[in-house]
ZANUTOR-370952 format. One record per residue (C-alpha): residue number from 1; y, x, z; residue in three letters. Coordinates in steps of 0.02 Angstrom, whole numbers, plus 50000, padded with zeros to 5 digits. Layout:
<recs>
NUM	Y	X	Z	ALA
...
</recs>
This chain:
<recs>
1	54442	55014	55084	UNK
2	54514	54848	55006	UNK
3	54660	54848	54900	UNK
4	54754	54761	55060	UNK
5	54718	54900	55157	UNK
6	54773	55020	55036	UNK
7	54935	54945	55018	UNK
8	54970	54926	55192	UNK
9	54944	55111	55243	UNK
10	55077	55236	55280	UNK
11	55117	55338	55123	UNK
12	55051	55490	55181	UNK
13	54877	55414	55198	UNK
14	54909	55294	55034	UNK
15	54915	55480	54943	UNK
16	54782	55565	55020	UNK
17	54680	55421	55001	UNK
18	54708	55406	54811	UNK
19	54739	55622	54793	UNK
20	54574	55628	54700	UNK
21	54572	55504	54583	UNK
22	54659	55603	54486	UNK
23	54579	55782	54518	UNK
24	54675	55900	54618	UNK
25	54831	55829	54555	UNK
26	54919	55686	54710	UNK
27	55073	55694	54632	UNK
28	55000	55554	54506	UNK
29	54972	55452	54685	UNK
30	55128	55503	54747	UNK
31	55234	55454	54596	UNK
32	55166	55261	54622	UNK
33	55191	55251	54795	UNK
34	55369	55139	54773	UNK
35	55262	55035	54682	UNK
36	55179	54946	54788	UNK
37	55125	54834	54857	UNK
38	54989	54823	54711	UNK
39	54914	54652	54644	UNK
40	54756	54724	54596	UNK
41	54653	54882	54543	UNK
42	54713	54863	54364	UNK
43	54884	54859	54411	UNK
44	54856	55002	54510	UNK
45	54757	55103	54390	UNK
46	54901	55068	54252	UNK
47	55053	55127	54368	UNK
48	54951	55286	54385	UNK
49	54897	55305	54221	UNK
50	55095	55276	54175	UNK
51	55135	55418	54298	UNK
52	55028	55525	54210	UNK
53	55095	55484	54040	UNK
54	55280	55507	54072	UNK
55	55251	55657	54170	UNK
56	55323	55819	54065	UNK
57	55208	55907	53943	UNK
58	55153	56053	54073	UNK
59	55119	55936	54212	UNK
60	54991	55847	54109	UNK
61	54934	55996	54060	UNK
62	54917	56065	54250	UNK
63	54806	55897	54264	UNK
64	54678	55945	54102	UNK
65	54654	56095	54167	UNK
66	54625	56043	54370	UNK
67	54480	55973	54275	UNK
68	54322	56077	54287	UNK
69	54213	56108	54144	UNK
70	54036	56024	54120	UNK
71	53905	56125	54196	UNK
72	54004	56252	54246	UNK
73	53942	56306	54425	UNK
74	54071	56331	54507	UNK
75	54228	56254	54626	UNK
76	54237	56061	54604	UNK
77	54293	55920	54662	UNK
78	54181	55801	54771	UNK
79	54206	55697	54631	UNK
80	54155	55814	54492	UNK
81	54007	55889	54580	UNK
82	53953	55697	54588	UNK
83	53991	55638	54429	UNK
84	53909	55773	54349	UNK
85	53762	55772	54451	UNK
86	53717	55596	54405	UNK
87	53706	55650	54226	UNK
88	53605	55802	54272	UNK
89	53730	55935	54223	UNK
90	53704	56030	54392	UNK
91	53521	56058	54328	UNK
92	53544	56108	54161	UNK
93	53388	56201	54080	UNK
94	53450	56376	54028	UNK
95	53435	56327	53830	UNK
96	53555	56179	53882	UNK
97	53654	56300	53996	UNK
98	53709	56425	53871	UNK
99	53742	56279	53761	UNK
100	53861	56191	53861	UNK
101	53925	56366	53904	UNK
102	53935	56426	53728	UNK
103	54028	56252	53685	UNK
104	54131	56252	53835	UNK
105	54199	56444	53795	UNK
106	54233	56388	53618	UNK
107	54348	56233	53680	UNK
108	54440	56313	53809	UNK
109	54492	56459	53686	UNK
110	54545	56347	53544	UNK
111	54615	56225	53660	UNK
112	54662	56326	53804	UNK
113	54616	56197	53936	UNK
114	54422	56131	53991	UNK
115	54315	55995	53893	UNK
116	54343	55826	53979	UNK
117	54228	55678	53958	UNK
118	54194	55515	54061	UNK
119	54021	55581	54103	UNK
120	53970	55425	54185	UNK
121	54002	55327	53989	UNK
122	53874	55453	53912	UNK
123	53715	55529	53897	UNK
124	53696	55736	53892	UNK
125	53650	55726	53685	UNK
126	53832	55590	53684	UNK
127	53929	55728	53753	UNK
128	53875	55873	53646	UNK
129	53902	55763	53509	UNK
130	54072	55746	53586	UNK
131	54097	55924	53589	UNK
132	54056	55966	53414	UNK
133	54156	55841	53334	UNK
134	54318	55849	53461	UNK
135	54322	56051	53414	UNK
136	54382	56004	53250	UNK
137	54525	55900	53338	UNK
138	54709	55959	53341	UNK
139	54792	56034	53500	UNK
140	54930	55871	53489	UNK
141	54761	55769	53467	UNK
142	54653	55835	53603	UNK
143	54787	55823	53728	UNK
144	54778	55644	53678	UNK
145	54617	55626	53700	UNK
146	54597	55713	53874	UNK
147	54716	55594	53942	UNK
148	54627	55457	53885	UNK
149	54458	55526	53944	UNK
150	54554	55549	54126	UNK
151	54620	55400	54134	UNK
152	54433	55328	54108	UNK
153	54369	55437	54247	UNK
154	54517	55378	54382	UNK
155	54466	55199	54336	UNK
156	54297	55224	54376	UNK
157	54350	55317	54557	UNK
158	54455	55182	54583	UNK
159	54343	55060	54570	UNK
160	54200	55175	54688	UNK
161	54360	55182	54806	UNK
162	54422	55004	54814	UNK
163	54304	54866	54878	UNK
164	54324	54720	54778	UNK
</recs>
């Protein structure tokens, strides 16, 4: 789909079509729908990024934790399963398993929401070293950080999404 296209559409298909670029959460698409028409991908990817970041507290909180975490196997995304896949995370070993398990358990009760990371910006050993040093991040921090890490990964969908 072009960026014409997407502009052009009905609403109702303009948010379904843009419902997983931010995962499991289309109220980010539907929030920039009197936005448009859009002048390019960036612009696009900012008004939705700016959605997210004026939301309330919880509701960007409901998005963190829409987010699966790595190597988990269970319910994803299309998205997730993919994005994870091409960084081999749905084949982990099971040393690396109960790493990224024991890691993953460690976050989410600290933090109380899932580990989220680009994937497609690092490598497996990138990501661990992610892990170990964002534990020792704040709550107010990490929050922070998640966002940013989101807003990454919806740039990258967009751009699989949107033909140039």
């Amino acid at each position: 789909m072009t960026l014409d296209q997407l502009n052009q559409i009905p609403e109702t298909e303009f948010v379904s079509s843009l419902a997983a670029i931010f995962e499991h959460s289309p109220w980010v698409a539907e929030n920039v729908v009197p936005e448009r028409p859009f002048s390019s991908l960036d612009n696009l990817h900012t008004a939705m990024v700016g959605a997210v970041k004026t939301a309330p507290l919880e509701m960007q909180l409901t998005l963190i934790r829409a987010h699966p975490d790595l190597g988990a196997k269970l319910k994803m995304s299309d998205q997730s399963v993919s994005e994870q896949a091409g960084l081999g995370l749905d084949r982990l070993s099971p040393d690396e398993f109960k790493r990224f398990s024991g890691l993953n358990t460690a976050y989410r009760e600290k933090f109380g929401f899932p580990f989220i990371v680009a994937v497609r910006k690092h490598t497996r050993e990138t990501i661990l070293e992610n892990f170990v040093i964002r534990l020792e991040h704040s709550v107010e921090l990490e929050i922070e950080t998640a966002l940013k890490e989101i807003s990454t990964i919806a740039k990258l969908r967009l751009q699989d999404l949107i033909a140039p």
